[in-house]
N, C-alpha and C positions, 0 to 999 in steps of 0.2 A: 557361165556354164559352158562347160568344153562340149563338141559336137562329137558326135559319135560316128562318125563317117569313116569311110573303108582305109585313109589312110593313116587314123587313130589306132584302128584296131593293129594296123603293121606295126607299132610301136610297140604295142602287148608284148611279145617275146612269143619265142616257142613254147613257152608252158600254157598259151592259151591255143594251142593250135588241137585240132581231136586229136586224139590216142589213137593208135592202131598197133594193135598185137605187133607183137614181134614174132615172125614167122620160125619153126624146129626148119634146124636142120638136117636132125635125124631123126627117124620112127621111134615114137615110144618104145621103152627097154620091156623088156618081157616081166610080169608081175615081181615074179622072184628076185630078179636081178634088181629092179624097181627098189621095194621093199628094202633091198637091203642096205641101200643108202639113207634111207630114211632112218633104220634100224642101228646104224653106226653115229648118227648125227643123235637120236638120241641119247645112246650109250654116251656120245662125247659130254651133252650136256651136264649127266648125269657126274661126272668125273670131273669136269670142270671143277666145281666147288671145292673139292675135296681136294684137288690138286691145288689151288688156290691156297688154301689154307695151309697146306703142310710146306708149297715154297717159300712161304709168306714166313712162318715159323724159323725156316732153317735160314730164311735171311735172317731174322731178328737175333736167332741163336751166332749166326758168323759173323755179326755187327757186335757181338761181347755183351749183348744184352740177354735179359731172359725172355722168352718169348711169354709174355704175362695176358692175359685175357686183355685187359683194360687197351695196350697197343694194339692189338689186333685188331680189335676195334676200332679203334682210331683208325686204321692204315687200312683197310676194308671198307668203312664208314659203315659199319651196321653198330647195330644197338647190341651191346654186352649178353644181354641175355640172347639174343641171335650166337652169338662166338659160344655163349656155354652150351647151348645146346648143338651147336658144329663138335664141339671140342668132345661131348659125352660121343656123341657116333664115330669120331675119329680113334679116338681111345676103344670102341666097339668094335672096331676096325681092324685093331691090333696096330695103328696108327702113330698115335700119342700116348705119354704114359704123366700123368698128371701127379702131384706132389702138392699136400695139404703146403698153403703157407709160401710157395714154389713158383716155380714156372711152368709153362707145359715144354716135355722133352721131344723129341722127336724117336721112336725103336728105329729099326735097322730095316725093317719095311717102309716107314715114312721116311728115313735118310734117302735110300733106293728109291722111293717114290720122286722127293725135291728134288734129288738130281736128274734124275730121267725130265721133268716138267722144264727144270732149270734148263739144260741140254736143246729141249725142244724150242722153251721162249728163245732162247740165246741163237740158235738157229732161224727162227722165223726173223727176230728183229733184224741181225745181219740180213736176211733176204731182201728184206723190204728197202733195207737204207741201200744195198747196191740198185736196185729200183729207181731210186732218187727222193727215196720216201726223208720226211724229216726226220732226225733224231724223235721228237718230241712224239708226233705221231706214229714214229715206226714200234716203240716202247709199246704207246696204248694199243696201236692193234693186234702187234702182237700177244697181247694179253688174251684177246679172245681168239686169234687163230691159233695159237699154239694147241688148244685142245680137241682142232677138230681137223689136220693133218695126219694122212697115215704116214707111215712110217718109208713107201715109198714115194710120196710126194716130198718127204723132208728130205730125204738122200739123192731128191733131182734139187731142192733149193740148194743141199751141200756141195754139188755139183758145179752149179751155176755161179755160189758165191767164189769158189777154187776158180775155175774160169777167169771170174772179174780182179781176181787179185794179182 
C-alpha cells in the first residue's frame, strides 16, 4: 500500500490543488447592459437549430442529392420523427416547402438564410485554423460558434484572416 505522505500528494497534479476564484477585472456591467448578452446568447440558441437544418439542406441540395428526411437524419443523428417535426416549423417559417413523394426544397428565405449561416461557418472555420486550430476541429467548432458571433466580431476575424494571408 503506497503512503500518503506530502511528497505523494506533489504528484497529484494541479487539479488536486483548491480552487480559487478567479478574480473580475472589471465592475459588474450595469443590469441593462448585463441582460443583454444574455438576451442575445439566447436568441443565438434559439436560431441555431434552425440555421442548422436549412445549411444542412442546401448542402444536400448542392451535392445533386434531395435533401430527403431520412439523410437529414442521418447527417444530424437525430431520430426521423425529430427531422419531421423541425421540417413542419421550417415549412411554418416560410422556410422549406415540402413535396408529397419529394424532397424538401429550400424558398428564397431559406437559400438567404444557408448562405448567410454558410458565410458565417466559412468565416469562423478560416479564423480558427489561422489560430493553429486543426482542420478536424476547427470544422466542429465552428459549428457551434458560428451562431453566436455578431456580425462585428466576425468582420474583426475577416480582418485578421486578410492580415494572415
Amino acid at each position: 500500500m503506497k503512503s500518503h505522505d506530502a511528497s505523494h500528494r506533489d504528484l497529484r497534479g494541479p487539479r488536486h490543488l483548491p480552487r480559487r476564484p478567479v478574480p473580475r477585472t472589471d465592475p459588474l456591467p450595469d443590469a441593462d447592459i448585463h441582460s443583454e448578452g444574455f438576451r442575445q446568447t439566447r436568441e443565438a440558441r434559439r436560431g441555431a437549430l434552425v440555421e442548422d437544418y436549412v445549411e444542412l439542406i442546401a448542402d444536400l441540395i448542392e451535392d445533386g442529392n434531395e435533401a430527403r428526411q431520412v439523410d437529414i437524419a442521418a447527417r444530424l443523428g437525430v431520430a426521423q420523427p425529430t427531422v419531421a417535426k423541425m421540417l413542419a416549423r421550417l415549412a411554418a417559417e416560410g422556410l422549406v416547402s415540402r413535396k408529397p413523394y419529394r424532397g424538401v426544397f429550400l424558398t428564397e428565405a431559406g437559400q438567404k438564410m444557408a448562405q448567410e449561416s454558410r458565410a458565417r461557418h466559412q468565416t469562423v472555420e478560416a479564423f480558427l485554423r489561422c489560430l493553429g486550430v486543426s482542420p478536424e476541429t476547427a470544422r466542429i467548432d465552428a459549428e457551434g460558434i458560428e451562431h453566436h458571433v455578431s456580425g462585428e466580431t466576425l468582420e474583426a476575424f475577416r480582418r485578421f484572416i486578410q492580415r494572415k494571408a
